[in-house]
N, C-alpha and C positions, 0 to 999 in steps of 0.2 A: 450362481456365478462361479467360473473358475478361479482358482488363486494366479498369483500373476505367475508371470514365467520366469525365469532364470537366465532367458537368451537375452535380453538387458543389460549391457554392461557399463553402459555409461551414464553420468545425469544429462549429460545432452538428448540421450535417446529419449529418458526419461519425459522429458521436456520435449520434444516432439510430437511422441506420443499423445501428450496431454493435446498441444495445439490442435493434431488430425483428428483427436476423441468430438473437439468442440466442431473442428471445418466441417463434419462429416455429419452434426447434426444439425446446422446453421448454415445456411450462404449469408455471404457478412451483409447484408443489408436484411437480413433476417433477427440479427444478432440483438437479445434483451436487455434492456427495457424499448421501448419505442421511443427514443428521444438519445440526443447527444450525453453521455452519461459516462461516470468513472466504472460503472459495471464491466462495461465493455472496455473502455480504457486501461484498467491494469492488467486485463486478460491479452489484450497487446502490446500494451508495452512490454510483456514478457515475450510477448510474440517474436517486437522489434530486436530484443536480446538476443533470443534465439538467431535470428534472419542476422544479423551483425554477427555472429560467432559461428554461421555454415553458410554463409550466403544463399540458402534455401529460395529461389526466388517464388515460389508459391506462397511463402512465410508471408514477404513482401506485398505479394500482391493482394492477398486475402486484407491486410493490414489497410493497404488502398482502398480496397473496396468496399470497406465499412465506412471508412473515412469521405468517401466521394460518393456514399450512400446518402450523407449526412449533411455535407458541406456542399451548397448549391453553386448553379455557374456565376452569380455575380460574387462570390464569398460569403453568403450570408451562411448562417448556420440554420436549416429547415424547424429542429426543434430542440429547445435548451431551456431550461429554466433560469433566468440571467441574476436570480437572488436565493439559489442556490449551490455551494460552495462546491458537491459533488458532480455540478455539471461544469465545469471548471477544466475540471482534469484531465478529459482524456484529450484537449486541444497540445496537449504534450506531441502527441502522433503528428500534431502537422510541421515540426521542425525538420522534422525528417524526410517528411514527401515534398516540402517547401525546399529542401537544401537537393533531394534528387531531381526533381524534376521544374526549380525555377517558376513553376505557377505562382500567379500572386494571389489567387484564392482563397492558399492556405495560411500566406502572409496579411490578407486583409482579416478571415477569421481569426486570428492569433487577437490582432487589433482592435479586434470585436471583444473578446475573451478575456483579455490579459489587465486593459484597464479598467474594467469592472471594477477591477480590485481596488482603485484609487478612490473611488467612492464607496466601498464598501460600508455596512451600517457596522458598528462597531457598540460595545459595550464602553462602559464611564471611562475604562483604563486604556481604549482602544483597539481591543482585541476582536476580531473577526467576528461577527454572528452565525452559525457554521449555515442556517438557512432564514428565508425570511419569518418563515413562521413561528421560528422558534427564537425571540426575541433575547437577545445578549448572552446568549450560549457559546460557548468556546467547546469545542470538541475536539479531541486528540486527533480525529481522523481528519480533520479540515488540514491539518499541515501539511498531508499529501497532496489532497484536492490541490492548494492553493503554490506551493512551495516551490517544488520542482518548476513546473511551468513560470512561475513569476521569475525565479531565477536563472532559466535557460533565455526565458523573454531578455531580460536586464542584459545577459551576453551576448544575443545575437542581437540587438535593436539597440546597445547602446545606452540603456536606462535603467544609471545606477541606482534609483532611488527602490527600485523593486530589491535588490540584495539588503538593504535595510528595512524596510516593509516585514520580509518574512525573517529576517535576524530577528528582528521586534516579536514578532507574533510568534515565532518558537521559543524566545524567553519568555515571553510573559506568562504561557502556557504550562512551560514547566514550571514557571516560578508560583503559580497557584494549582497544581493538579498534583505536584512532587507528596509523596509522604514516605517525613525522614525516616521512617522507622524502616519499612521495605525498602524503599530509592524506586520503587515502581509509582506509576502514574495513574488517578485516577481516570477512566472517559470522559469525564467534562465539568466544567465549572460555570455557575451562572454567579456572577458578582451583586445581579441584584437579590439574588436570592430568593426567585418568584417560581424557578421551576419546581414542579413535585418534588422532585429528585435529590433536590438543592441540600446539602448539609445547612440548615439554620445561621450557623455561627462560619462557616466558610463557605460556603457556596458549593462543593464540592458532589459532585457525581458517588453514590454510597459502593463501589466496590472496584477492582482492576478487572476491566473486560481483554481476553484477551486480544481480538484482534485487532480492536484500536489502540491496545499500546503498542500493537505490529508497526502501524503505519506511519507512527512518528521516527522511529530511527528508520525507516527505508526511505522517508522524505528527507530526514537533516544528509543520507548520505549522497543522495540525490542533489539536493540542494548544494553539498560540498563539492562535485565534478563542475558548477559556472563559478560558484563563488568567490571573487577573490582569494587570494590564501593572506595576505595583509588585509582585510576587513575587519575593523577593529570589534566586530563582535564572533571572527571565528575560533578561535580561543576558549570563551566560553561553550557557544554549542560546541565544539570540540569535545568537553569537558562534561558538557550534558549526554551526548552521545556513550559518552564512556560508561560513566554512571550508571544508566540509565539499562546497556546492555550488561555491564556485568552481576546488577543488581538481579536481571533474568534468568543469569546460568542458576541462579539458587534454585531456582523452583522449578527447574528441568528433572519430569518423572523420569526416577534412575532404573528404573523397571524398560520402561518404552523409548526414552529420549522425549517424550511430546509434553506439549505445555496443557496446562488444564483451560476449559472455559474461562471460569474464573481464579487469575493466575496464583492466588496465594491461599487458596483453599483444597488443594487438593485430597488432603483428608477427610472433607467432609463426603459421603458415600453418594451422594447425587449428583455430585461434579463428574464433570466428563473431557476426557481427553480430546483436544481441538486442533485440526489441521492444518485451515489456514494461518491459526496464529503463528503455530509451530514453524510452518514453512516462512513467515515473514520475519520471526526472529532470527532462525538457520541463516536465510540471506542476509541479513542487517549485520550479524557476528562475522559471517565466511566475509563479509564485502569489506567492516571494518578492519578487520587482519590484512585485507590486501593493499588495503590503498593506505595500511601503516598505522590505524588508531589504535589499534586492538593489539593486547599480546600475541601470538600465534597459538600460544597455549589453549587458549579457547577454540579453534580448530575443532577439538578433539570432542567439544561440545555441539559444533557445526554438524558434525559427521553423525554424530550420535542423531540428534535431532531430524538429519536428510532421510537414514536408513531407517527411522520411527516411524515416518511418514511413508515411506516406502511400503514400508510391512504391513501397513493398511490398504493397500492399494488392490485392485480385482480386477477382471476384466469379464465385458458382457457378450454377450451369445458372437457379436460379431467380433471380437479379437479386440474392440477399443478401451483402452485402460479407462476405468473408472474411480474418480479419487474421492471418498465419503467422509462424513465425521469436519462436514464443512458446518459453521452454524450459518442461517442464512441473515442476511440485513436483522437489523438490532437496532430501537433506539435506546435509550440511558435509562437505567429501572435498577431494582434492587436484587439480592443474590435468586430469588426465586425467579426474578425474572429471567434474565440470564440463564438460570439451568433446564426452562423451560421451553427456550426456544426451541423451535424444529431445525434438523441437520438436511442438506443438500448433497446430492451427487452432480458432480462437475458443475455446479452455478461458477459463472463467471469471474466472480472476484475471489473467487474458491481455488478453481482455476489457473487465474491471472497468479496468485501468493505460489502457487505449486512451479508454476512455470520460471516466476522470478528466482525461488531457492534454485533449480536445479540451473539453469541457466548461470548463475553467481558459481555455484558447489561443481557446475563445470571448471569453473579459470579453476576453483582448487583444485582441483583435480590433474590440473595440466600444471602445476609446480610443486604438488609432492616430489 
């Protein structure tokens, strides 16, 4: 493979790039796994980012036609797994093809989608099951899954009780995953303390994986653009948010900019530098700066981090950037586990994290 080019001068191109790497090996009703899935979902909602910030209308259209791959002509959704948290997610996309185009399609799948969540199985304290099978598990990642869409639902349809649902479910989360000593989050918590994984005496996930603590501060700031700003729980996620990122910049390799697999062991020689995480932190930092939680000061960590990822980047025989050093899906194990996962080139939610940073580290870019 060649190294990348140098005729690249912006994160937008960057981000383009990425989208035409995937259009070019996929027609969107090709796009993996085979069912309605956040795989594909955050690789478009970066998508959508992009298409809102160049009105690219290919961006667009490709975005529709995964969408109306999926979602049939009475509204129903073809195929989803409706007691799993990550088929949830990518029903985000239809707020948008629902708001351009007035079908009710994607206003009745929403409806399909959205109150799942009012029954959800939950653990003793109430906290989300992240799937069925995995019984009173709370996983970092499910805040994405669930968050953003519950609270765009709550503003566009009118039903406040979804902004308190996931205020609820993002404190609880932190409030048993947090350790004080780092201020990073474990991957998950079982309160009965029945999974393998379980710490005995806390229920707690044994290490910080990094791309699942990606996905909690890109969902609270997600969740921050329906939110009330008077809700008497934004305040504290405010304050979880905060924490939460800055407690990150620690463990930013000063060598590279990139975050490690497992984020607080860098030292150890079998750790390995990881992309997606990196690119979901970059955005979560560059995003909180802008919309005001964040000092600016950390920018300078945004940047570091965007160009670490950059500098890994290649391209294959036909010109399509290729982004590697992704780990691929993960469930909750311990430090071997994790450093033993296999890495991805351009997988989806590899992808989708690449395309979110540069997209975000574009708006920086246009108020330096």
């Amino acid at each position: 493979m060649m190294q990348t080019s140098t005729t690249v001068t912006s994160p937008m191109e960057w981000a383009q790039k990425a989208c035409e790497a995937i259009m070019a090996k996929f027609e969107p009703a090709q796009l993996p796994p085979d069912r309605f899935h956040y795989h594909q979902g955050v690789f478009l909602s970066g998508m959508e980012k992009c298409w809102r910030q160049t009105g690219d209308q290919k961006l667009y259209d490709y975005m529709k036609g995964w969408v109306d791959s999926q979602i049939l002509e009475d509204g129903s959704i073809k195929k989803f797994k409706p007691d799993e948290l990550d088929d949830i997610q990518p029903g985000v996309l239809l707020f948008t093809l629902y708001e351009e185009t007035g079908d009710e399609r994607y206003k009745k799948a929403l409806h399909t989608l959205v109150p799942l969540l009012k029954s959800w199985p939950t653990n003793p304290s109430g906290g989300f099951w992240h799937k069925g099978h995995y019984p009173n598990q709370m996983w970092l990642d499910g805040l994405y899954m669930a968050g953003p869409i519950a609270t765009q639902f709550a503003k566009t349809f009118g039903d406040s009780d979804y902004y308190d649902m996931m205020a609820f479910q993002a404190i609880l989360m932190e409030k048993h995953t947090k350790d004080p000593v780092t201020g990073l989050l474990y991957h998950g918590w079982d309160e009965t303390k029945e999974a393998n994984w379980a710490d005995p005496a806390t229920g707690v996930a044994p290490e910080f994986w990094g791309r699942a603590i990606g996905w909690y501060p890109v969902a609270l700031l997600e969740m921050f653009e329906y939110m009330p700003e008077e809700h008497p729980d934004k305040a504290a996620l405010v304050a979880i948010l905060q924490d939460l990122l800055i407690a990150l910049t620690r463990y930013q390799d000063a060598a590279t900019g990139l975050w490690y697999q497992v984020v607080d062991k860098g030292e150890l020689p079998d750790n390995w530098l990881e992309n997606s995480c990196t690119a979901l932190y970059v955005h979560a930092i560059a995003k909180a700066v802008r919309l005001g939680y964040l000092d600016a000061k950390y920018m300078d960590q945004a940047w570091k981090g965007y160009q670490g990822v950059i500098d890994t980047l290649t391209f294959d025989d036909n010109g399509r950037v290729v982004i590697g050093n992704i780990c691929i899906g993960t469930g909750i194990g311990d430090y071997a586990h994790y450093i033993a996962r296999p890495t991805s080139e351009n997988d989806l939610h590899g992808a989708g994290a690449f395309i979110l940073m540069c997209a975000e580290m574009n708006l920086a870019a246009k108020t330096v």
